[in-house]
Every structure is written in structure tokens, then in C-alpha cells.
C-alpha positions in Angstrom: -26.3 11.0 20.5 -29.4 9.3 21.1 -30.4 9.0 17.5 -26.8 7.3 16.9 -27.9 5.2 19.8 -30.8 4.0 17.9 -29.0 3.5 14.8 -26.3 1.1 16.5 -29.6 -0.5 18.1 -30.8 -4.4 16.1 -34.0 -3.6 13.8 -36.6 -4.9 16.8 -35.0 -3.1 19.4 -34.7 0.8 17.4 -38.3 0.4 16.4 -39.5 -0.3 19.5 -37.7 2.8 20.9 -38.9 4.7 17.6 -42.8 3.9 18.3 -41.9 5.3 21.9 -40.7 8.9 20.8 -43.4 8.7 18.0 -46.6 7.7 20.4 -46.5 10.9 22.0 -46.7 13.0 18.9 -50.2 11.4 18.4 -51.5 13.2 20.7 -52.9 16.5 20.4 -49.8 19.3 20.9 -52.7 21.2 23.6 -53.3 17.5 25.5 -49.3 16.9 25.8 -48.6 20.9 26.7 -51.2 20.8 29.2 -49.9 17.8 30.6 -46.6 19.3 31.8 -49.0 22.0 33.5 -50.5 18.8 35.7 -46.8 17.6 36.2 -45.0 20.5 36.8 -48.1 23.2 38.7 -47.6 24.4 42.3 -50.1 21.7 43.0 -48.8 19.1 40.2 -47.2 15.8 40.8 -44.2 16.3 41.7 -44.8 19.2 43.9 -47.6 16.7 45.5 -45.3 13.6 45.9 -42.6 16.4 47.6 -45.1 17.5 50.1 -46.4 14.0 50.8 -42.5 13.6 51.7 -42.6 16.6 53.7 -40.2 18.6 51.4 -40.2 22.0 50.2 -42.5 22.9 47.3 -40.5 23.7 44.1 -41.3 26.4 41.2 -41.2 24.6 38.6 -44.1 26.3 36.0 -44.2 29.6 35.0 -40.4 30.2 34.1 -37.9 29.9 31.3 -37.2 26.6 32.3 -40.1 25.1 32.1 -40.9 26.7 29.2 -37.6 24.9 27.7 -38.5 21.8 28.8 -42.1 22.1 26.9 -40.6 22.9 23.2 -37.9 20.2 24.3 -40.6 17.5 24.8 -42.6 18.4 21.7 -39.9 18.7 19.4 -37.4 16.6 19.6 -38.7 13.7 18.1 -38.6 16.1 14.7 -35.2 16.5 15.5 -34.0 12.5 16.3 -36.1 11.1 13.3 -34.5 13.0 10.5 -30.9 11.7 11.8 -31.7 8.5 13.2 -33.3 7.8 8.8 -29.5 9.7 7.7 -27.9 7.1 10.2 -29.6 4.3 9.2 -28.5 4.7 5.5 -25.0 5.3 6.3 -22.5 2.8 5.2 -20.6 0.8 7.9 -17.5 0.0 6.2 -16.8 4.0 6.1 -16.7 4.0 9.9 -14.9 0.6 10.0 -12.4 2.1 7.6 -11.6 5.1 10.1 -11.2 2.8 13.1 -8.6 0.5 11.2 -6.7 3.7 10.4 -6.4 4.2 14.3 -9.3 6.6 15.1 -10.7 6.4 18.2 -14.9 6.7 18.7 -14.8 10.5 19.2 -12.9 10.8 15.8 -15.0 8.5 13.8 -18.1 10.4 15.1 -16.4 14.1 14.6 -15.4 13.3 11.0 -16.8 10.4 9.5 -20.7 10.0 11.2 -21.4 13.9 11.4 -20.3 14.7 8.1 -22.1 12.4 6.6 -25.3 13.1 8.6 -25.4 16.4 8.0 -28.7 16.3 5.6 -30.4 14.9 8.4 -29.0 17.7 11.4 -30.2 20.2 8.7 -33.5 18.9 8.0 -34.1 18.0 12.0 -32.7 22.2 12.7 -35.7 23.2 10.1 -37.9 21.3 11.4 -37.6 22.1 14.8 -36.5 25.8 13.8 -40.2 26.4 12.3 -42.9 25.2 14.7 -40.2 26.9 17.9 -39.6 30.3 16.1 -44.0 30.6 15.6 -44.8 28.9 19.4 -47.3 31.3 21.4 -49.0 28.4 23.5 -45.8 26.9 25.4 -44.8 29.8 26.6 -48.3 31.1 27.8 -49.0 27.6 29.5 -45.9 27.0 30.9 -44.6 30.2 31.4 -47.3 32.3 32.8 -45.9 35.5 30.6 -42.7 35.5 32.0 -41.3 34.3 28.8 -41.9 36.0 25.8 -41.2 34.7 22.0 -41.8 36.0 18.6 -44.7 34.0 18.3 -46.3 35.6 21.4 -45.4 39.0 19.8 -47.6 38.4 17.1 -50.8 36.7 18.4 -50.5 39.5 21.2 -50.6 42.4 18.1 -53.6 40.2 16.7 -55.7 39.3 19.8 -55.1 41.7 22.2 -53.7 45.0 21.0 -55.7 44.9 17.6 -52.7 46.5 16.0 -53.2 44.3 12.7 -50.5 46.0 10.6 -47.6 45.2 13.2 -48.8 41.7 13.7 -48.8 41.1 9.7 -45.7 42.9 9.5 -43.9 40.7 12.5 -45.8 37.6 10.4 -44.1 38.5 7.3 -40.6 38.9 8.6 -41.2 35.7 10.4 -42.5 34.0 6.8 -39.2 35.4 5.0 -36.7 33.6 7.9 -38.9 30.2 7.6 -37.9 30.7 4.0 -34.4 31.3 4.2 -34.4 28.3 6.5 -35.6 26.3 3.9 -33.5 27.2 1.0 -30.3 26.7 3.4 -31.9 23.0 3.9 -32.4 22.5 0.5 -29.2 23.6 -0.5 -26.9 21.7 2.3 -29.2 19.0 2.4 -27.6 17.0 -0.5 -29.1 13.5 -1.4 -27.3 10.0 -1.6 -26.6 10.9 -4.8 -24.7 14.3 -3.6 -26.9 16.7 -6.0 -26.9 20.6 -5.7 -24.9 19.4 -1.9 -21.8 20.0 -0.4 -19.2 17.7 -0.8 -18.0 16.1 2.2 
């Protein structure tokens, strides 16, 4: 939605909002992850602007949720940018077209704008699907070890337990998925001109 949003946007305006999603990523991932531990700690700012209102303290760090919110915050932007770049591209008249022949906005979204974008939902899904599906640090900041990923799997068989064989093994069924992720991009993800793509 939001990258439709920015696509319906005038050129000055959808830049500006762009740059905003994009000025974050400049930073480094541990600066921006450690950051949610300042915002969200039992002694963060939000649990310091509740007790200066005299309400309960929350638990908002070391939990699923928080962990969520983490991968959320650094990876969406690789998620909006590949659709909001499909969008942009997409031809008007096609959607102009469906609302003469009496669809309403749902319709012309559910088969005219996600059909077309659908190089740009797969490429954002790999893209988001290969940094998540490896991500050890999120959960360890922001989830104090209550959350557990694949990614924590293996740099715990690496680090901790020095079982090298089950970490490399883990690694390499991780490398294989990464791979299938990326031929099903590559094969879905047709260009303008509709090579080795589906055909909508």
C-alpha cells in the first residue's frame, strides 16, 4: 500500500518520502538495531516518558514482538523500493481502462496493479527473504534469547557449541533455499519485455 502511495505521489513529493525510508539504511544495521534497544529497554524512552507520567512500565524488549518490529524497521525499505520502481513504470491508461469498464479501486488494485507488479513483490520477498532467513543479531538484541531463528542456530553451532559440521551443514541447507529463492525470482520476475515470465 504505501509504495502505491508513493507512486500516486507528484515526482517532488515521492522522492522526498523515498530519501526518508532510504536515510536510515545509511546507517550502520548495529547503530539502527541498537537504537530500538535505547527506545524500547526497561529504562528506554518510552518506558522513561511513561514513568515521568506516572504510568506502568511496559515490556517492550526482549520478546517476539520486539524482535518483529527490528527486521520490520530494517527491511522494509528493500521491500517498498522494488514495488514503488515496478509502480512507477506501470502504464496509467491500463488502470484508467479498468475504471471506465466499471471497476471500483479494490478491483483495479486486485487485477490490474498487482498483476502487473508482481516482478517487484517478488524481487522485494527475495530481498527481504535473504538478509531475515540469515539474522542472528535482531533477535539477540532485541530479544534477549527468547526468540530463536535459523540464523541464531548456526552462529550458536559456530561460536558457542564448536560443533562446526552442524553449523556448516545448517549453512548449507540455508545457501540451497537462498538459491531456490532466487531462481523463483528470476523466473517470475519477467521484464517489460515479458521474457522467460509469466504472462499476465
Amino acid at each position: 500500500p504505501l509504495a502505491i502511495i508513493l507512486s500516486n505521489m507528484k515526482v517532488g513529493q515521492n522522492g522526498f518520502i523515498v530519501l526518508i525510508f532510504i536515510i536510515p539504511m545509511w546507517m550502520n544495521f548495529l547503530i539502527r538495531t541498537y537504537s530500538w534497544m535505547t527506545i524500547l529497554g526497561d529504562s528506554g524512552v518510552i518506558n522513561t516518558i511513561l514513568n515521568v507520567l506516572g504510568l506502568k512500565q511496559l515490556k517492550l524488549i526482549n520478546n517476539g514482538a520486539a524482535v518483529i518490529l527490528g527486521m520490520v524497521y530494517n527491511f522494509l525499505p528493500y521491500m517498498i523500493l522494488p514495488i514503488f520502481s515496478v509502480l512507477t513504470k506501470l502504464d496509467n491508461s491500463l488502470v484508467e481502462a479498468a475504471q471506465d469498464l466499471g471497476s471500483n479501486k479494490f478491483e483495479v488494485i486486485k487485477n490490474v496493479v498487482i498483476p502487473l507488479s508482481k516482478p517487484g513483490i517478488l524481487s522485494g520477498i527475495t530481498m527481504v527473504f535473504v538478509p531475515c532467513v540469515s539474522t542472528f543479531y535482531i533477535t539477540q538484541k532485541l530479544g534477549g534469547g527468547q526468540v530463536v531463528l535459523i540464523g541464531d542456530v548456526i552462529e550458536t553451532q559456530f561460536q558457542s557449541a564448536n560443533n562446526y559440521n552442524l553449523g556448516a551443514a545448517l549453512s548449507f541447507v540455508l545457501m540451497i533455499l537462498i538459491f531456490i529463492c532466487l531462481g523463483v525470482m528470476n523466473y517470475f520476475g519477467a521484464d517489460e519485455n515479458g521474457d522467460g515470465g509469466v504472462i499476465i
